[in-house]
Biopython code that builds the backbone (N, CA, C, O; Angstrom):
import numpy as np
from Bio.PDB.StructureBuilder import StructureBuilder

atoms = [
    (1, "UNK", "N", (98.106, 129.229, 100.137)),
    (1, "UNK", "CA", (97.187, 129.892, 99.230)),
    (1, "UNK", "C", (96.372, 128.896, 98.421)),
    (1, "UNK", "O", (95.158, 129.018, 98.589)),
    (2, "UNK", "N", (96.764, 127.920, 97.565)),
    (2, "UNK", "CA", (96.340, 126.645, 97.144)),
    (2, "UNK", "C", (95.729, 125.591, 97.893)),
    (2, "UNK", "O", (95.023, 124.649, 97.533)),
    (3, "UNK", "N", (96.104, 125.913, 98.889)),
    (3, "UNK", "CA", (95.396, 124.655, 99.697)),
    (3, "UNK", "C", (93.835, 124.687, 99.587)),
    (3, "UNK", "O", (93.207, 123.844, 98.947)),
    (4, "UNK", "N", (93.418, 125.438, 100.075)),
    (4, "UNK", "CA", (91.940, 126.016, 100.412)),
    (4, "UNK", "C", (91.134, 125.846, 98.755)),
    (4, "UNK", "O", (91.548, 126.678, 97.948)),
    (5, "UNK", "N", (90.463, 125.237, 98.418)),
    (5, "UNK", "CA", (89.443, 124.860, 96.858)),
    (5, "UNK", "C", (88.814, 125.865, 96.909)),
    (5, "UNK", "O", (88.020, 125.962, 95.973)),
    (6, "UNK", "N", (88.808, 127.135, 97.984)),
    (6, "UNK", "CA", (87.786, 128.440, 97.255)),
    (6, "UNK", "C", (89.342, 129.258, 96.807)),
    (6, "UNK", "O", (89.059, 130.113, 95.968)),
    (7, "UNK", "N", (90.677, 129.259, 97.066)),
    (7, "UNK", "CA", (91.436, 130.269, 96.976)),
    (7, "UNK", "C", (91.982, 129.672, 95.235)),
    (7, "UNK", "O", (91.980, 130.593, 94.418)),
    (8, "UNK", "N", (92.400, 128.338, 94.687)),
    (8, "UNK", "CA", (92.129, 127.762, 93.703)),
    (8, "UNK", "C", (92.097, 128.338, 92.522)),
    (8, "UNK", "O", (92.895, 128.673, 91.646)),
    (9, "UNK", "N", (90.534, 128.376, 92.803)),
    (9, "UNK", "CA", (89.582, 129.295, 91.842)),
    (9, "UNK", "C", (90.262, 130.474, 91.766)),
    (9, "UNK", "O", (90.030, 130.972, 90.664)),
    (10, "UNK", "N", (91.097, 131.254, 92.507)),
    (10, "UNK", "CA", (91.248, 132.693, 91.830)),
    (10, "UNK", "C", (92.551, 132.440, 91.451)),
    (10, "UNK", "O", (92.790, 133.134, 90.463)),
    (11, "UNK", "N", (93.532, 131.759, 91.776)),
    (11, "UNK", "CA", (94.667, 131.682, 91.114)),
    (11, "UNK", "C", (94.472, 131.044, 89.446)),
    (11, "UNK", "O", (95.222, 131.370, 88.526)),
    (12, "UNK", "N", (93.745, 130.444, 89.356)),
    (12, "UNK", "CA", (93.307, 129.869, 88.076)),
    (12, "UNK", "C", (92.842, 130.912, 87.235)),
    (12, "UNK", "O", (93.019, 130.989, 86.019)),
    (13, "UNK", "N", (92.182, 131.778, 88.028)),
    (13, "UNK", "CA", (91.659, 132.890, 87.064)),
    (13, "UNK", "C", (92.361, 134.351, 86.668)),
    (13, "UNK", "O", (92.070, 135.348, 86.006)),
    (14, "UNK", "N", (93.716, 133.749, 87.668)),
    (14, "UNK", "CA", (94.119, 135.065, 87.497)),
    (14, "UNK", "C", (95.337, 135.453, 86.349)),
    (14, "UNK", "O", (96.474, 135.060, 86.611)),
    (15, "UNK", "N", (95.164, 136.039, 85.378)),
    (15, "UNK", "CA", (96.175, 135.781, 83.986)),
    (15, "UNK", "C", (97.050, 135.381, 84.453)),
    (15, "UNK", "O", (97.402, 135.319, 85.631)),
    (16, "UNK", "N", (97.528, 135.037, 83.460)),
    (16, "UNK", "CA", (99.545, 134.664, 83.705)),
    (16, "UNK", "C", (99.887, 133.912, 84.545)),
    (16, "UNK", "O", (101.085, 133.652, 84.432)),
    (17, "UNK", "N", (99.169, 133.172, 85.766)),
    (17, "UNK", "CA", (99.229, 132.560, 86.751)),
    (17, "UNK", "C", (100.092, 131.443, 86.595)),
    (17, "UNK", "O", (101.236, 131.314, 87.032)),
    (18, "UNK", "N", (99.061, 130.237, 85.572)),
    (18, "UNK", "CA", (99.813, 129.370, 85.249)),
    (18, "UNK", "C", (101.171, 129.361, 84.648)),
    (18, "UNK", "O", (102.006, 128.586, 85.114)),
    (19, "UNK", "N", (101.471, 130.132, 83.677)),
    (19, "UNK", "CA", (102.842, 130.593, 83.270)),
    (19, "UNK", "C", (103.893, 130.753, 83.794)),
    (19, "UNK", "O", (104.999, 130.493, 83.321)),
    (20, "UNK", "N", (103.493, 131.458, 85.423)),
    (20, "UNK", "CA", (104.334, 131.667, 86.168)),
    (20, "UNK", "C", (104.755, 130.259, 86.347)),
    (20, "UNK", "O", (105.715, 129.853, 85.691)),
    (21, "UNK", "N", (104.044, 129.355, 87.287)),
    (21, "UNK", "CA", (103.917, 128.316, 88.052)),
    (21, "UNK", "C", (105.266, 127.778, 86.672)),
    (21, "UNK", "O", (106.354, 127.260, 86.926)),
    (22, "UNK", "N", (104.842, 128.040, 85.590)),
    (22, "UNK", "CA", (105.217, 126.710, 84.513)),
    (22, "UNK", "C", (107.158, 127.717, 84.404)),
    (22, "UNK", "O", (108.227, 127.147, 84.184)),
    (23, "UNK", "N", (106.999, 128.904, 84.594)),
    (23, "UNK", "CA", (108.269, 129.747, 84.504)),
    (23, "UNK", "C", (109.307, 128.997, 85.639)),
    (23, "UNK", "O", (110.481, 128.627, 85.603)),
    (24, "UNK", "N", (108.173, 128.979, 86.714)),
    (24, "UNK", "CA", (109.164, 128.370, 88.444)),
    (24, "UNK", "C", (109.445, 127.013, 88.460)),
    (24, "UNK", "O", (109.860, 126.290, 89.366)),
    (25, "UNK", "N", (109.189, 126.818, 87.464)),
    (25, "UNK", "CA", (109.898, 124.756, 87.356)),
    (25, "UNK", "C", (111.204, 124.727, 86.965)),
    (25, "UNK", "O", (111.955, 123.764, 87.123)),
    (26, "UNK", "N", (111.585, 126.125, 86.283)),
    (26, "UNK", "CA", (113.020, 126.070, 85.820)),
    (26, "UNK", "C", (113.424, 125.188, 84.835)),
    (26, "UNK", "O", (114.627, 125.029, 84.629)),
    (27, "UNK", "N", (112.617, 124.615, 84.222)),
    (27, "UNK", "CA", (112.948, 123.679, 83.461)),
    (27, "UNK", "C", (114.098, 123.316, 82.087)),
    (27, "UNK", "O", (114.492, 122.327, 81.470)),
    (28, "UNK", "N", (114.360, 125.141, 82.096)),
    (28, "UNK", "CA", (115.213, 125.781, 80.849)),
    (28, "UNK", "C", (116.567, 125.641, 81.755)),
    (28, "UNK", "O", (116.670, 126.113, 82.887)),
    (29, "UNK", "N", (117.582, 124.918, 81.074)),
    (29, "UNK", "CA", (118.781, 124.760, 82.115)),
    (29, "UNK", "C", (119.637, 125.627, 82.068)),
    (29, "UNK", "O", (120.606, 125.604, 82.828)),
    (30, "UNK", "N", (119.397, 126.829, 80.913)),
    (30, "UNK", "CA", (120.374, 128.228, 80.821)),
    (30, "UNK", "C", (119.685, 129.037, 81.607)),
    (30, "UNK", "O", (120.233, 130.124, 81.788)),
    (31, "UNK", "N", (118.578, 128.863, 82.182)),
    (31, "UNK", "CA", (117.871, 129.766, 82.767)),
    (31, "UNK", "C", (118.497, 130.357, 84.253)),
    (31, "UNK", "O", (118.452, 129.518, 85.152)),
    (32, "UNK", "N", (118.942, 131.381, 84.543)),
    (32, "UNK", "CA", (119.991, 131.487, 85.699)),
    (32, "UNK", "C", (119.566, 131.353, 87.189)),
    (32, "UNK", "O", (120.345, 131.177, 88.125)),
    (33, "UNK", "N", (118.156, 131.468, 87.271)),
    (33, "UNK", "CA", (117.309, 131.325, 88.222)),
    (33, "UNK", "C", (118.280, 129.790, 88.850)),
    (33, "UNK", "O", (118.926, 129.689, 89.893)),
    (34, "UNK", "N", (118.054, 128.764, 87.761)),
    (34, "UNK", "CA", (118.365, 127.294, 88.296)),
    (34, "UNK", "C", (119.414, 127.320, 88.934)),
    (34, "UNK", "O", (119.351, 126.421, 89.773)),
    (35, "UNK", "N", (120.642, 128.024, 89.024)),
    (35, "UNK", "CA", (121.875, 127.930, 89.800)),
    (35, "UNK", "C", (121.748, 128.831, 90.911)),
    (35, "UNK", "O", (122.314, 128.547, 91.967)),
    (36, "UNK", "N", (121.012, 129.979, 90.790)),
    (36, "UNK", "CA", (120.770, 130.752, 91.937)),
    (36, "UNK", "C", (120.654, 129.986, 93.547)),
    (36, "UNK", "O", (120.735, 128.760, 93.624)),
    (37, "UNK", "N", (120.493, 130.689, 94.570)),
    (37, "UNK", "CA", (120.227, 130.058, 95.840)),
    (37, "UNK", "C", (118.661, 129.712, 95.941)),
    (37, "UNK", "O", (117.831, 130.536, 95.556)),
    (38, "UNK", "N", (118.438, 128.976, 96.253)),
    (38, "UNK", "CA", (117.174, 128.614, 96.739)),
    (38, "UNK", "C", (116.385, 128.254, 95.224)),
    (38, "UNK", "O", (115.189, 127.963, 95.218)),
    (39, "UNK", "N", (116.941, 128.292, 94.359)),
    (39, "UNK", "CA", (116.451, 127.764, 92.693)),
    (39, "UNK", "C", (115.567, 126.336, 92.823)),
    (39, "UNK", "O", (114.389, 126.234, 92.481)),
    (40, "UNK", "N", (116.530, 125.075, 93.489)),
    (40, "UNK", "CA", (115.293, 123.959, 93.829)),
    (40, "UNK", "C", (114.116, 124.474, 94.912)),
    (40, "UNK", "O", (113.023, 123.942, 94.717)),
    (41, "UNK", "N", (114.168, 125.273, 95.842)),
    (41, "UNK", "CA", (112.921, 125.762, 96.413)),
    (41, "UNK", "C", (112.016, 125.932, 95.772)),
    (41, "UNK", "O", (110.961, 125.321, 95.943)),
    (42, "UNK", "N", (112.251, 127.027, 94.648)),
    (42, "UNK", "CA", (111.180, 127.640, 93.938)),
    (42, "UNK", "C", (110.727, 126.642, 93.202)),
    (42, "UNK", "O", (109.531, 126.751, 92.933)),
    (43, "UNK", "N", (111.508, 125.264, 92.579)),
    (43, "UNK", "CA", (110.670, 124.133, 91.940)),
    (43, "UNK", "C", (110.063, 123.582, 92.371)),
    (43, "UNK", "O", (109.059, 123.194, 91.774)),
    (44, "UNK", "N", (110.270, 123.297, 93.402)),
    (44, "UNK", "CA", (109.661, 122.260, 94.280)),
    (44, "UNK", "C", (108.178, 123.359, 94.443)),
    (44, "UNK", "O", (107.045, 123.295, 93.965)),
    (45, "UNK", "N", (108.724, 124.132, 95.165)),
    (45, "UNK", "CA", (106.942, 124.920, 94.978)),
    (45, "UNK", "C", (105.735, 125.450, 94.542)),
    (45, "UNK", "O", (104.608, 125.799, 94.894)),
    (46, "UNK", "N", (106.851, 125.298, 93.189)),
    (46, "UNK", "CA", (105.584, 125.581, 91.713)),
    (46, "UNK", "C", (105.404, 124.043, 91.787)),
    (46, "UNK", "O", (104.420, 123.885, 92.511)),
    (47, "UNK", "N", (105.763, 123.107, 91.485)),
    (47, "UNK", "CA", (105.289, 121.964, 91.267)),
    (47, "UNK", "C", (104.341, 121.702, 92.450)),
    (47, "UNK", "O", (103.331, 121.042, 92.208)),
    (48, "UNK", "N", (104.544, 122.125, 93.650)),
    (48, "UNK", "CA", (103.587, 121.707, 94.818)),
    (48, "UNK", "C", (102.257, 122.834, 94.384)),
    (48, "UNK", "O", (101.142, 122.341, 94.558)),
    (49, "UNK", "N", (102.267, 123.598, 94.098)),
    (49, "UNK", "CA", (100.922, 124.774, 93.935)),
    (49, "UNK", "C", (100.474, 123.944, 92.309)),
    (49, "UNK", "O", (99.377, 124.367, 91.946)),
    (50, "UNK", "N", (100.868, 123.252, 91.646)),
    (50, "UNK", "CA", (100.542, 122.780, 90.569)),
    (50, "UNK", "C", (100.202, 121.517, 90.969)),
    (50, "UNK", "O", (99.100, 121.259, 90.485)),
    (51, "UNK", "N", (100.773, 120.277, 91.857)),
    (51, "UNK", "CA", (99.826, 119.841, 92.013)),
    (51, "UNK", "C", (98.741, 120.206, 92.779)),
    (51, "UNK", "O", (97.590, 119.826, 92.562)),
    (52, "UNK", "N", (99.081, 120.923, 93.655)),
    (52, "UNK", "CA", (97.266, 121.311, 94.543)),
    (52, "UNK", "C", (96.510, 121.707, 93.587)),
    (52, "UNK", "O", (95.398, 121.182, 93.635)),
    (53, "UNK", "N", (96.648, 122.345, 92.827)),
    (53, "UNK", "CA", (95.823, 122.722, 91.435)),
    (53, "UNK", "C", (94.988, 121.799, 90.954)),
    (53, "UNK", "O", (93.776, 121.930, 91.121)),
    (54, "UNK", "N", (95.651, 120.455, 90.113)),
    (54, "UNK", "CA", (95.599, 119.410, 89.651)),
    (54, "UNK", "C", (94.682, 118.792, 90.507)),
    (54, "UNK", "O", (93.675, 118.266, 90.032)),
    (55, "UNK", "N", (94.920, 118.788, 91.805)),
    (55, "UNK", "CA", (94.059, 118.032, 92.711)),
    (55, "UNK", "C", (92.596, 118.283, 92.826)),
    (55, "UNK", "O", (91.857, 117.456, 93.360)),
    (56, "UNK", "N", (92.146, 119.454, 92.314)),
    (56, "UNK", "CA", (90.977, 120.089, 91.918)),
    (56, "UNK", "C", (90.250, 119.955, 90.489)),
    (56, "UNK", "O", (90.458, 119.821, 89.283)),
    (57, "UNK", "N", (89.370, 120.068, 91.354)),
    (57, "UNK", "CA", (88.038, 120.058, 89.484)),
    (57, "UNK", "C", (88.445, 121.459, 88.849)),
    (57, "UNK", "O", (88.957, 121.801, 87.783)),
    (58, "UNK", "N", (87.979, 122.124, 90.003)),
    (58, "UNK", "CA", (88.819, 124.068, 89.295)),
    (58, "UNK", "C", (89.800, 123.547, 88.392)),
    (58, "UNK", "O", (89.388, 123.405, 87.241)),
    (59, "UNK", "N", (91.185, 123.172, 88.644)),
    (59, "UNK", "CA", (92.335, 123.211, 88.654)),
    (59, "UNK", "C", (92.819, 122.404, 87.031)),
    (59, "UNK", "O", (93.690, 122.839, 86.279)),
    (60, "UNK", "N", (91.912, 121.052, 86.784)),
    (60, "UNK", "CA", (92.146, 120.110, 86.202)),
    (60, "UNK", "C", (92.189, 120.926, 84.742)),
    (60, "UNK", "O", (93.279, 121.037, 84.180)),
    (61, "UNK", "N", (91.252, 121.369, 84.273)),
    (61, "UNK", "CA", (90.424, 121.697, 83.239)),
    (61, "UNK", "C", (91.804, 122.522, 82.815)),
    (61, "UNK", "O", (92.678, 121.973, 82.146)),
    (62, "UNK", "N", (91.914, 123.951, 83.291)),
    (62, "UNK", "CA", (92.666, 124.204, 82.859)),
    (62, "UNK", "C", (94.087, 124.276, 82.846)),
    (62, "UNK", "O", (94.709, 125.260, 82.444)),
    (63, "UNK", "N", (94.719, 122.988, 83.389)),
    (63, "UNK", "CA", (96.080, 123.187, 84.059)),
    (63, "UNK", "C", (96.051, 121.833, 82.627)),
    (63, "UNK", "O", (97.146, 121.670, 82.087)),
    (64, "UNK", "N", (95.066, 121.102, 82.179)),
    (64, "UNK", "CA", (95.515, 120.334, 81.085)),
    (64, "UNK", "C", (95.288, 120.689, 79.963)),
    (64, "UNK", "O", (95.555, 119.902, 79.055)),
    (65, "UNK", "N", (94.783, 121.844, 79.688)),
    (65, "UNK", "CA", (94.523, 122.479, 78.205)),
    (65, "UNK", "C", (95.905, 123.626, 78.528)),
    (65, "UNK", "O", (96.111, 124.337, 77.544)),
    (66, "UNK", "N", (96.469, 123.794, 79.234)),
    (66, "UNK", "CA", (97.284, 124.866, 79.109)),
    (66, "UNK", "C", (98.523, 124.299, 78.348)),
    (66, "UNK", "O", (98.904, 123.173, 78.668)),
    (67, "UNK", "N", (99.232, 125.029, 77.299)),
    (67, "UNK", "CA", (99.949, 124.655, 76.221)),
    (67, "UNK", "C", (100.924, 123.799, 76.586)),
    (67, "UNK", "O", (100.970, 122.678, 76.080)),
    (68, "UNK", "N", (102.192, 124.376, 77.879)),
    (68, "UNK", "CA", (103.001, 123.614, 78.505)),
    (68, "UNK", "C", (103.196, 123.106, 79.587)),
    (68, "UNK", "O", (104.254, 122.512, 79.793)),
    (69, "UNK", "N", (102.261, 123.208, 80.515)),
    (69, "UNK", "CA", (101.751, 122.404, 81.784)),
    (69, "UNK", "C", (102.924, 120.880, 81.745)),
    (69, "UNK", "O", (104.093, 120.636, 82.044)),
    (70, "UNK", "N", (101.385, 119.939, 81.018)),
    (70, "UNK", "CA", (101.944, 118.685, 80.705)),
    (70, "UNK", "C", (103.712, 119.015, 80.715)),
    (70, "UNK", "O", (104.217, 119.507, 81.724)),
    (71, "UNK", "N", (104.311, 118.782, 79.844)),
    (71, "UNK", "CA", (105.667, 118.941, 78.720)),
    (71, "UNK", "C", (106.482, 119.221, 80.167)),
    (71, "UNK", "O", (107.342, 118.469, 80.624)),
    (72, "UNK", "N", (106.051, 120.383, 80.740)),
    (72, "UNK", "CA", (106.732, 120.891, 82.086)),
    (72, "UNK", "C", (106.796, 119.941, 82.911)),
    (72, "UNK", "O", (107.816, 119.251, 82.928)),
    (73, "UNK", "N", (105.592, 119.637, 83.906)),
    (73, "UNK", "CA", (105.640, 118.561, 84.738)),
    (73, "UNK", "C", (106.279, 117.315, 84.251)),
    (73, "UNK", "O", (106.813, 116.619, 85.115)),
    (74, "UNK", "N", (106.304, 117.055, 83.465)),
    (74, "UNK", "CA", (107.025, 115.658, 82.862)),
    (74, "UNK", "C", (108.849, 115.682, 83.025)),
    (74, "UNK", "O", (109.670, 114.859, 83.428)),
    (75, "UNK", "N", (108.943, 117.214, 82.429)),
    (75, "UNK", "CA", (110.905, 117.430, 82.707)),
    (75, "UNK", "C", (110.790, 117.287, 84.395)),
    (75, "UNK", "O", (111.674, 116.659, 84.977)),
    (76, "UNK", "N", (110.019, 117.702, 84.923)),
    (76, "UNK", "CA", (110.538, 117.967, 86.515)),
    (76, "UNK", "C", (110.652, 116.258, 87.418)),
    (76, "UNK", "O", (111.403, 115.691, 88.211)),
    (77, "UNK", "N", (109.056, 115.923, 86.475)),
    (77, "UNK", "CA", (109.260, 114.237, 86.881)),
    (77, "UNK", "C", (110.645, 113.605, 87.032)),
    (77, "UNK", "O", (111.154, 112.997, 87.973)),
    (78, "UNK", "N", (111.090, 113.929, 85.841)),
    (78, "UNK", "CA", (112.419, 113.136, 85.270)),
    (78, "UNK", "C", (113.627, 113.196, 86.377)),
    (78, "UNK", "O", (113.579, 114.041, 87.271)),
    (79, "UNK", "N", (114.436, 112.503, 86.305)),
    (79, "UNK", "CA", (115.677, 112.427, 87.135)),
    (79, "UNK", "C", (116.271, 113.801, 86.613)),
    (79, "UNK", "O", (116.714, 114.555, 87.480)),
    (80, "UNK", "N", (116.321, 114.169, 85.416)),
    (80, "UNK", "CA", (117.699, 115.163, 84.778)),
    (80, "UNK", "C", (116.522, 116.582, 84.848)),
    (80, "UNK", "O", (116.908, 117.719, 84.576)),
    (81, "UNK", "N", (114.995, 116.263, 85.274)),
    (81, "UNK", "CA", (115.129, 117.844, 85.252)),
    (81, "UNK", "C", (114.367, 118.443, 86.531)),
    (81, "UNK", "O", (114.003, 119.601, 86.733)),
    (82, "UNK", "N", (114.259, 117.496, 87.194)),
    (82, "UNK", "CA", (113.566, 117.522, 89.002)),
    (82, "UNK", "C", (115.220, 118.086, 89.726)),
    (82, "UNK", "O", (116.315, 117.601, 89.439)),
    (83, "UNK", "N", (115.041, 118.852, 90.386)),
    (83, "UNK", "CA", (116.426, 119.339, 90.886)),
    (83, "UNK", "C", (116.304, 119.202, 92.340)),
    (83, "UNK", "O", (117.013, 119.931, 93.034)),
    (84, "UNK", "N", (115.247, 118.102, 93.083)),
    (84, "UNK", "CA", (115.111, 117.678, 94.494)),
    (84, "UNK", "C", (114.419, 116.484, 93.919)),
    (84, "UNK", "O", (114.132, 116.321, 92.733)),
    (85, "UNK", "N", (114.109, 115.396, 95.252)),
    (85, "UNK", "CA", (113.007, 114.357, 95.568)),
    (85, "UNK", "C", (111.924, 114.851, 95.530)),
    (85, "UNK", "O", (111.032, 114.237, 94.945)),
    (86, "UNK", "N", (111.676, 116.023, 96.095)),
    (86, "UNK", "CA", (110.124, 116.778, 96.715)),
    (86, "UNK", "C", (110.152, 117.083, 94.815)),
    (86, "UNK", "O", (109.575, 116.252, 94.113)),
    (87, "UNK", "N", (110.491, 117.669, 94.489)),
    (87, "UNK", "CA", (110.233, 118.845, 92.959)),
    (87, "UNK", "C", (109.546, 117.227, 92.420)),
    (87, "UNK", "O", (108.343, 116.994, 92.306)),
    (88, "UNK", "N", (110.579, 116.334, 92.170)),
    (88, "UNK", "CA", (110.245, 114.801, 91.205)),
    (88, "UNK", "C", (108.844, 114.810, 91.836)),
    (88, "UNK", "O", (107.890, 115.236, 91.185)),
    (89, "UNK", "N", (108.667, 114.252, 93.352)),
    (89, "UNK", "CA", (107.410, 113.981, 93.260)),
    (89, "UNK", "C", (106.044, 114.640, 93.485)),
    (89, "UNK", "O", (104.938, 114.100, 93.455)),
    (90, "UNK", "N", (106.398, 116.096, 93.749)),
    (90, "UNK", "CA", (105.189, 116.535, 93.525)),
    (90, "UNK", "C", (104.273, 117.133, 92.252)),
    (90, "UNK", "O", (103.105, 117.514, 92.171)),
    (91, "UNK", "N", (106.060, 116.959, 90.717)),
    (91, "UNK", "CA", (105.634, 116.750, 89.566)),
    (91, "UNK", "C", (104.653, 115.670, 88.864)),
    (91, "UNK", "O", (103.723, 115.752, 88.062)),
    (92, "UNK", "N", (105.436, 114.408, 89.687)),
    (92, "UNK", "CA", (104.553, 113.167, 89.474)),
    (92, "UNK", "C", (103.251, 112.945, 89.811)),
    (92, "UNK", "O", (102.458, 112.241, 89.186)),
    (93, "UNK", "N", (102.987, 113.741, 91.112)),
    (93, "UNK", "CA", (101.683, 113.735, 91.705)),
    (93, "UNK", "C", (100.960, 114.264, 91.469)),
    (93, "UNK", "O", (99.872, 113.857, 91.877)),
    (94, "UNK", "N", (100.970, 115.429, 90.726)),
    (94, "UNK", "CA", (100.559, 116.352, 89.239)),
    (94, "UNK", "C", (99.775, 116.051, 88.130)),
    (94, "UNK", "O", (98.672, 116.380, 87.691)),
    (95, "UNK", "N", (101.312, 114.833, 87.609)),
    (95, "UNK", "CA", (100.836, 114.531, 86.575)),
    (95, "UNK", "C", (99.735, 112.850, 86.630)),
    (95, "UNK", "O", (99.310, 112.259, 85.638)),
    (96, "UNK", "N", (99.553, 112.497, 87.908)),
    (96, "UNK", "CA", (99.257, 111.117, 88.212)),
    (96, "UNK", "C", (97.925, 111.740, 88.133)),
    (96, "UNK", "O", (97.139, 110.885, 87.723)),
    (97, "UNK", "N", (97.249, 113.027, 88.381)),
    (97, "UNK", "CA", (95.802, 113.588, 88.424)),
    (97, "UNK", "C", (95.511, 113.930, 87.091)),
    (97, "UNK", "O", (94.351, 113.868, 86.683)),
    (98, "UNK", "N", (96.530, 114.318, 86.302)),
    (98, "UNK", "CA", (96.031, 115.064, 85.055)),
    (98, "UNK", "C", (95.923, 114.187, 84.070)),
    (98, "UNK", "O", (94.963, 114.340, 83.315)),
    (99, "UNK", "N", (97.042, 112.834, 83.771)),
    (99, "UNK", "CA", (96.636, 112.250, 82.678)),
    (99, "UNK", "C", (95.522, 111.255, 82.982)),
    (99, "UNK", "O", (95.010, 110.604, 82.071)),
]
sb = StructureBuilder()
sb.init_structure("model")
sb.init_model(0)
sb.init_chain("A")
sb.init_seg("    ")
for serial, (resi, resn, name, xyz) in enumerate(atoms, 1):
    if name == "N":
        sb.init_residue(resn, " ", resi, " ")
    sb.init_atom(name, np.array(xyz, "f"), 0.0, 1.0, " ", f" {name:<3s}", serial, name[0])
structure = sb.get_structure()
């Protein structure tokens, strides 16, 4: 869905979008999602649709004015809150576009 720079544009525009993305990082460690099955999947894939985001002019603008974007991608960067290799680096690759 992200891949494509015209499909982008509507996830960006579409409310709550980012929130979600920033909800699926799991980053809250009481959050029960994180122990669930497939819990690092879903990180790893918000962080991958966040960086494809990032990777865009669409994407940039508002994925760095959004309140917890940053703060988020940074726990997932980290050793203690990336819960795969893929989640760490496609947080990093995220945040290597945005700052």
């Amino acid at each position: 869905m992200v891949i494509s720079d015209a499909n982008k544009a509507f996830v960006i525009e579409h409310e709550g979008a980012i929130d979600a993305l920033v909800a699926g990082l799991l980053i809250d460690e009481s959050n029960p999602r994180r122990t669930q099955e497939a819990g690092d999947e879903l990180q790893a894939t918000c962080a991958l649709v966040l960086q494809n985001l990032a990777l865009s002019d669409v994407g940039k603008g508002p994925l760095r004015s959004h309140p917890s974007v940053m703060e988020a991608l940074r726990v997932v960067a980290s050793a203690e809150g990336g819960m795969t290799e893929k989640a760490r680096q496609y947080a990093s690759g995220a945040l290597f576009e945005l700052d």
